[in-house]
N, C-alpha and C positions, 0 to 999 in steps of 0.2 A: 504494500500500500504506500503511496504518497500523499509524505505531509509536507507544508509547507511554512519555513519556519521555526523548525522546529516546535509549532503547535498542532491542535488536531483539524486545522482546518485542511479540507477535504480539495487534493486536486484532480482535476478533472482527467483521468489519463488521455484521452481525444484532442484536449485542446491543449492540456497545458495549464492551464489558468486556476485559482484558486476562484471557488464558487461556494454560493449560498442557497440554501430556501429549497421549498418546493419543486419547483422546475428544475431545478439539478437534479434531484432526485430519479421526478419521473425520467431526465434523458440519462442519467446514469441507469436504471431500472432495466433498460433495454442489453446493455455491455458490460453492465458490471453491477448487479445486483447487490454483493457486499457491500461495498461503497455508496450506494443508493442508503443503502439500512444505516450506517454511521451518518452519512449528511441527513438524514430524517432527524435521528436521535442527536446530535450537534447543536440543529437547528431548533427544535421544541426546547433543548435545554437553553439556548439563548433567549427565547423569548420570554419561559418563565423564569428566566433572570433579570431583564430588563427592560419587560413589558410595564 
């Protein structure tokens, strides 16, 4: 898996790029299912942090 940063934010192995939310998700969901499950659960954890 890649992180970037040394954090757990989620890179996209397609693009390259460090990404968020939902819509990553679903386009990781298709290529990379693990990764789809970590940015879901990433992302739920950020919001009920600083929602």
């Amino acid at each position: 898996m890649s992180f970037a940063g040394g954090t757990d934010d989620i890179v996209d192995p397609l693009t390259g790029h460090v990404a968020y939310g939902a819509n990553l998700s679903k386009s990781l969901a298709r290529h990379n299912p693990d990764l789809a499950i970590m940015n879901a659960e990433n992302y739920g954890f950020y919001i009920s942090e600083f929602k």
